[in-house]
VEXDREN-2710 file (C-alpha; in Angstrom, 1 decimal):
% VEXDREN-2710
k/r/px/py/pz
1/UNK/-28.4/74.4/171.6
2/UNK/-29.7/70.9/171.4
3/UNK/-31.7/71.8/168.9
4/UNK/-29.5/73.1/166.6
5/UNK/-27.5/70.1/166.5
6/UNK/-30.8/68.0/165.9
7/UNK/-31.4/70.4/162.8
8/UNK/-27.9/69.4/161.5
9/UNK/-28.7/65.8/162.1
10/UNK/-31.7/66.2/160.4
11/UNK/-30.0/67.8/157.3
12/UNK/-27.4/65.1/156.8
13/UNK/-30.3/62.4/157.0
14/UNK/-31.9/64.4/154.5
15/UNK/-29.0/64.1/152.4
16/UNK/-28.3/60.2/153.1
17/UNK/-30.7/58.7/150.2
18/UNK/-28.9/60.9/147.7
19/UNK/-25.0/60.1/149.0
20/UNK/-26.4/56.2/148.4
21/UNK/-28.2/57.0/144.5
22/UNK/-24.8/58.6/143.7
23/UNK/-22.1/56.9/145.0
24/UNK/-19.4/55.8/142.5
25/UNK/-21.7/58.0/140.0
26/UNK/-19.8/60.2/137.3
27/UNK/-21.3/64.0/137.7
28/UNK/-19.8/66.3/135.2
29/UNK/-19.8/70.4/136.6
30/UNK/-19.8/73.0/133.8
31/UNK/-18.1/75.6/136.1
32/UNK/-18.3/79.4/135.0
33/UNK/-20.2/82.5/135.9
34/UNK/-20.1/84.6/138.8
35/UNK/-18.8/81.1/140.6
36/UNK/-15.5/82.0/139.1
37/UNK/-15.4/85.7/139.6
38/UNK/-16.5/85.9/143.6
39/UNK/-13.4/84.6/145.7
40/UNK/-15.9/83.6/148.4
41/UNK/-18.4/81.6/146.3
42/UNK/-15.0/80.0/144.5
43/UNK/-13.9/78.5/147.7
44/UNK/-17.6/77.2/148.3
45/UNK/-18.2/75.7/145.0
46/UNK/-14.5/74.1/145.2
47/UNK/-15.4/72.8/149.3
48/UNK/-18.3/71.3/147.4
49/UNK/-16.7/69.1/144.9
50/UNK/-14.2/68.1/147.3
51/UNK/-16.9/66.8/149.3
52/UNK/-18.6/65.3/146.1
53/UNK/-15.4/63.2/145.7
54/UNK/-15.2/62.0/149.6
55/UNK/-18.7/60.4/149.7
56/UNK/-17.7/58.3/146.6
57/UNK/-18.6/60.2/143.8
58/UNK/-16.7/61.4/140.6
59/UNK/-17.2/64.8/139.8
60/UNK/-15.8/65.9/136.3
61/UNK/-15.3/70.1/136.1
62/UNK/-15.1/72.0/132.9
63/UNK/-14.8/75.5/133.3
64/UNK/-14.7/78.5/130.9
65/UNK/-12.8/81.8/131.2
66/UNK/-14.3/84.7/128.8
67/UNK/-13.5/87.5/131.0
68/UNK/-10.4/86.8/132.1
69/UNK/-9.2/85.7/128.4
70/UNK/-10.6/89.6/127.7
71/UNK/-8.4/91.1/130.2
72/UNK/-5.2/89.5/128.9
73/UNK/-6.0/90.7/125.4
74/UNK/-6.9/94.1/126.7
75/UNK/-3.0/94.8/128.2
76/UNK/-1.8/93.6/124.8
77/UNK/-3.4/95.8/123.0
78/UNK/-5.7/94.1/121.5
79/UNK/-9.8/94.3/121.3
80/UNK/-11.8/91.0/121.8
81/UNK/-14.0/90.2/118.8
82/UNK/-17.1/88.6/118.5
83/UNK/-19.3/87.4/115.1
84/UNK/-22.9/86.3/116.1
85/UNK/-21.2/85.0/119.7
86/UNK/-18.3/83.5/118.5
87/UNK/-15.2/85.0/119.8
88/UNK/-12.7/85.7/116.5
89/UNK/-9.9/83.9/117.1
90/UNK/-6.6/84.8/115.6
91/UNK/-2.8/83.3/116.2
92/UNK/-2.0/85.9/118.3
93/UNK/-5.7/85.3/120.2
94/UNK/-5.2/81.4/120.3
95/UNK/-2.1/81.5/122.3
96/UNK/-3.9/83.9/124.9
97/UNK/-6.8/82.0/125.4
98/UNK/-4.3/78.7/125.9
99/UNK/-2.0/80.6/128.4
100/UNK/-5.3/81.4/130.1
101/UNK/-7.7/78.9/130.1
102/UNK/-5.2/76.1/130.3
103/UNK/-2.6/78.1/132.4
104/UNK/-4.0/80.2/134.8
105/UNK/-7.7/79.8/135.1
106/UNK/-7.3/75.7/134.9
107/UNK/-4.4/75.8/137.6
108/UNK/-5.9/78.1/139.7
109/UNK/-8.9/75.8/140.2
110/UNK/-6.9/72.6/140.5
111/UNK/-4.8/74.6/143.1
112/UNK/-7.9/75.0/145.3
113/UNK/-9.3/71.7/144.5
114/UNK/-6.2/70.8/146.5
115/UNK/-5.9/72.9/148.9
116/UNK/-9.5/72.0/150.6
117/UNK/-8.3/68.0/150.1
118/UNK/-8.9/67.0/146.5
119/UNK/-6.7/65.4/144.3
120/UNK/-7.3/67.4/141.6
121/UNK/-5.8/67.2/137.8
122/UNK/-5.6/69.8/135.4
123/UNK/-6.1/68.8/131.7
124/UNK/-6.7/70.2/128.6
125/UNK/-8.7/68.9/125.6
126/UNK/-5.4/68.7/124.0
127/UNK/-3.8/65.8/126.5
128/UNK/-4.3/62.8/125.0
129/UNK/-6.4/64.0/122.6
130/UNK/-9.4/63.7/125.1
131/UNK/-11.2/66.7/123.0
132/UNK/-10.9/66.1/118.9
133/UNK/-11.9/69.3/117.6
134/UNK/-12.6/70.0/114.0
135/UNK/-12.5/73.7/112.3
136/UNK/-15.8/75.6/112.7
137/UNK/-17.1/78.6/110.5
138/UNK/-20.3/80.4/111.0
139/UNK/-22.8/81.1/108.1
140/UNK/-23.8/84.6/107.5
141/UNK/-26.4/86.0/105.0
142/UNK/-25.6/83.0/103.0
143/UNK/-22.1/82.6/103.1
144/UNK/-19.6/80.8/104.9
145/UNK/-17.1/83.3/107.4
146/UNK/-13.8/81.7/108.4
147/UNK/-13.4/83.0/112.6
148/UNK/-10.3/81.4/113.2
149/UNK/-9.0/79.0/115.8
150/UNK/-12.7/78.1/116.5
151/UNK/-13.7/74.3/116.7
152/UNK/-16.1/72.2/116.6
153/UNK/-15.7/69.0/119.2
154/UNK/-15.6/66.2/117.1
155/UNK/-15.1/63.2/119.2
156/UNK/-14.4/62.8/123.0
157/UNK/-11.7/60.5/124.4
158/UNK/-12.6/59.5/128.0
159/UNK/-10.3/56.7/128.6
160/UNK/-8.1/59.0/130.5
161/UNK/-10.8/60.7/132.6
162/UNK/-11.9/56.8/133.4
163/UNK/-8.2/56.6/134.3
164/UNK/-8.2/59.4/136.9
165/UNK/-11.6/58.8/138.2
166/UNK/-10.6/55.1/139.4
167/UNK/-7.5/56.8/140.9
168/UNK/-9.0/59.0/143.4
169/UNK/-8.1/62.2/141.3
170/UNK/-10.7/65.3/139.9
171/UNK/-10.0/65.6/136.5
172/UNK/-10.4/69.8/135.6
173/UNK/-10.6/70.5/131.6
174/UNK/-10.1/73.5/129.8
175/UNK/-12.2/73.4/126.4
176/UNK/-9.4/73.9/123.9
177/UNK/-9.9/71.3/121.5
178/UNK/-7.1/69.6/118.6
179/UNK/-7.2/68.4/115.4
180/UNK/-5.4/65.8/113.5
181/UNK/-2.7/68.1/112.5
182/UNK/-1.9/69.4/115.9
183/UNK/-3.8/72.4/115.7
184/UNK/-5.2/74.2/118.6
185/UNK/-9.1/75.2/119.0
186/UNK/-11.2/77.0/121.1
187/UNK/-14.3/75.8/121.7
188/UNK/-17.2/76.8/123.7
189/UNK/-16.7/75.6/127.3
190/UNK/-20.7/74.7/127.2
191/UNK/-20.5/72.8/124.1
192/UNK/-17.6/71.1/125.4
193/UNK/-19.3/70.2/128.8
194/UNK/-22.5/68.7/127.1
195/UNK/-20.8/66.2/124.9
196/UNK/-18.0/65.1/127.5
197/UNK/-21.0/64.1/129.7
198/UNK/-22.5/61.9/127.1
199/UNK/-19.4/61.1/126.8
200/UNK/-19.1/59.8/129.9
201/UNK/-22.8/58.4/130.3
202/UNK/-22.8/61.2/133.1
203/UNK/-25.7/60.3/136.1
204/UNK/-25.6/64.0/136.6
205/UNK/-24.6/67.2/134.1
206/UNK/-24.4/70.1/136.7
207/UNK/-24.2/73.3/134.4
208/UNK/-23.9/77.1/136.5
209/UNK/-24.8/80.0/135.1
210/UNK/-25.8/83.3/136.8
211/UNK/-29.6/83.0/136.5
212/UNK/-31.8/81.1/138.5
213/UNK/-33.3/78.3/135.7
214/UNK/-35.1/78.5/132.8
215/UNK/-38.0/80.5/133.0
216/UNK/-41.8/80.0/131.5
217/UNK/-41.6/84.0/131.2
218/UNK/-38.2/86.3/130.6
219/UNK/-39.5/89.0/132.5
220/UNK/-40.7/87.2/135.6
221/UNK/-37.7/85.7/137.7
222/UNK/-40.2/83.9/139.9
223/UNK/-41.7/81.2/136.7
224/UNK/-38.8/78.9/137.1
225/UNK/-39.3/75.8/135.3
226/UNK/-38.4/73.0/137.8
227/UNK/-38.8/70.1/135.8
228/UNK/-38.9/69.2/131.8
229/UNK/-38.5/67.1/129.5
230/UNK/-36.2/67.2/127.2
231/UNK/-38.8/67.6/124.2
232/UNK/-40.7/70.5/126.4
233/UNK/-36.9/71.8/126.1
234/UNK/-36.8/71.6/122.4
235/UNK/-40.3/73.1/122.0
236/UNK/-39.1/76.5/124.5
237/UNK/-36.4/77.0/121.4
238/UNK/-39.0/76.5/119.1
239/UNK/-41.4/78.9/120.4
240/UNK/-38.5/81.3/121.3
241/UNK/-38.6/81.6/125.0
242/UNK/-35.3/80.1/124.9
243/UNK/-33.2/81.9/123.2
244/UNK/-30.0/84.4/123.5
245/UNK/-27.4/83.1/125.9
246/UNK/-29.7/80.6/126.9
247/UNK/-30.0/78.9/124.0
248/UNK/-26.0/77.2/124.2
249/UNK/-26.7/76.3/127.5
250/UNK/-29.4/74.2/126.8
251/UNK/-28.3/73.1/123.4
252/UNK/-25.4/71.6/125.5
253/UNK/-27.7/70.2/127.8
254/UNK/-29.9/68.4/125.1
255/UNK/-26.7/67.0/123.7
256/UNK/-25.2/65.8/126.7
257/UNK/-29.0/63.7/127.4
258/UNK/-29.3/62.1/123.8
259/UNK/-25.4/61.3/123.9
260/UNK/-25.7/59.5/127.2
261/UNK/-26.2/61.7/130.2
262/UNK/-29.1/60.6/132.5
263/UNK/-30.4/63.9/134.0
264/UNK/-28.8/67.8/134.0
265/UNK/-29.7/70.5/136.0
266/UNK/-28.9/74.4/135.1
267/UNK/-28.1/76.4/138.1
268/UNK/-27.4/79.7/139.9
269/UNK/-23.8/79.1/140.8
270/UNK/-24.3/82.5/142.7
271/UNK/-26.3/80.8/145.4
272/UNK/-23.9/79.6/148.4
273/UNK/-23.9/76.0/148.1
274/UNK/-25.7/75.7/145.1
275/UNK/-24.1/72.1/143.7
276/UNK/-25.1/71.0/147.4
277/UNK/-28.6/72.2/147.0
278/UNK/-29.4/70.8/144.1
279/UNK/-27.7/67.0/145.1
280/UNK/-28.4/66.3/148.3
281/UNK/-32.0/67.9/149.3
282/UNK/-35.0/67.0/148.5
283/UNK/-36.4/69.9/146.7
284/UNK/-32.9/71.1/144.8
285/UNK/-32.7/74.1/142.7
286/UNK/-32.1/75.2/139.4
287/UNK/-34.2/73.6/136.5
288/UNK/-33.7/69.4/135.8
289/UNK/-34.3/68.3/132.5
290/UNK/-35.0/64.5/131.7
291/UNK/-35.1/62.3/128.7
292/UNK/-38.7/61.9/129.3
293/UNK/-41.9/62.7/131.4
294/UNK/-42.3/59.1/131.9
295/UNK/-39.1/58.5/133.6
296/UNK/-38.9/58.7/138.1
END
């Protein structure tokens, strides 16, 4: 029995080093995945921000919503549409992913954030025009194709994140973007992720996915790549071993470390614990990508 206490002990020192390195430290969590699917993991990865904020750090969630934005459409009748990845993004489809993202998804996780202790914040990009979106078309065979309510982010506002952070509160963002005419945009919750932590001059740029890392080899789920730097990143697109829905994932990351972000880290948000993991041990998880080799 004694032992197993000793073990616990032994965990928690483990972590101490790391609670100091990131105390009052700004971590921003793309949140998305099977972490927002599985009702067990949800309360998890929720009990592990919470916990974030009570040893004095500032964790900043974005989240997405695809799937559940699908499922709205569906009862109204209406298909979901994509043009190479981009969903098409009518009125009509606008207003749902708004209801959605910024309605239920956003609210549900702020109600949990609570719930577990937080004092959580729900925002989105449109609240003091903390995400300025611009219109975004996609080029195909040569020409430009108008999808819609798509955007661009254009510039980030972070005064009122800054705001809440020296409050106490967890600010959670939906990535629906507005322009200088009032108009609403979707944006990709990635994208959105990336440049609000260089933004922020993030210490940490947490994004979950449902894979593992980036791997040296597709095929083989054991060649994790632990560490790189963030040209070794850009020369994986280059040679095409990242690629698919990869490659927006780690385009976010890239931007979020040449905007301001010190480190990010791409995780398995279906590992129990797995923003825990990768903070406060020794060995973490996931793939971390750095400005530079040269850098501790």
């Amino acid at each position: 029995m004694i032992g197993k206490k000793i073990e616990r002990a032994e965990i928690l020192m483990e972590a101490l080093p790391y609670i100091k390195e990131f105390y009052g430290k700004t971590v921003v969590i793309k949140y998305g995945g099977n972490a927002m699917i599985d009702e067990k993991i949800k309360d998890e990865v929720v009990q592990d921000i919470v916990l974030m904020k009570f040893v004095g750090m500032n964790p900043v969630i974005i989240h997405g919503g695809g799937p559940e934005i699908n499922k709205v459409l569906s009862k109204l009748g209406k298909t979901a549409q994509f043009n190479m990845g981009n969903r098409v993004t009518d009125y009509e489809t606008m207003e749902v992913v708004e209801m959605v993202l910024a309605g239920k998804i956003n609210k549900n996780i702020v109600t949990k954030l609570n719930k577990f202790g937080g004092k959580a914040v729900g925002l989105s990009g449109t609240d003091a025009n903390l995400i300025v979106a611009d219109k975004k078309y996609i080029e195909k065979e040569g020409e430009k194709v108008d999808i819609g309510y798509v955007g661009n982010v254009k510039t980030i506002n972070p005064r009122m994140i800054r705001i809440l952070e020296k409050e106490g509160f967890i600010p959670v963002i939906s990535p629906v973007g507005v322009d200088e005419e009032g108009k609403s945009y979707n944006i990709n919750a990635d994208y959105v992720a990336g440049e609000l932590a260089g933004a922020l001059g993030a210490y940490k740029f947490i994004l979950m996915t449902d894979i593992a890392g980036i791997l040296k080899d597709i095929e083989d789920k054991s060649s994790i790549i632990s560490e790189m730097s963030l040209d070794d990143a850009e020369k994986l697109i280059d040679s095409g071993i990242i690629s698919g829905g990869m490659l927006p994932k780690v385009d976010a990351c890239l931007t979020a470390l040449k905007k301001g972000a010190e480190r990010v880290h791409i995780i398995d948000g279906r590992v129990r614990h797995a923003i825990l993991l990768e903070l406060f041990t020794d060995d973490g998880i996931g793939t971390m990508i750095k400005k530079a080799d040269k850098e501790d």
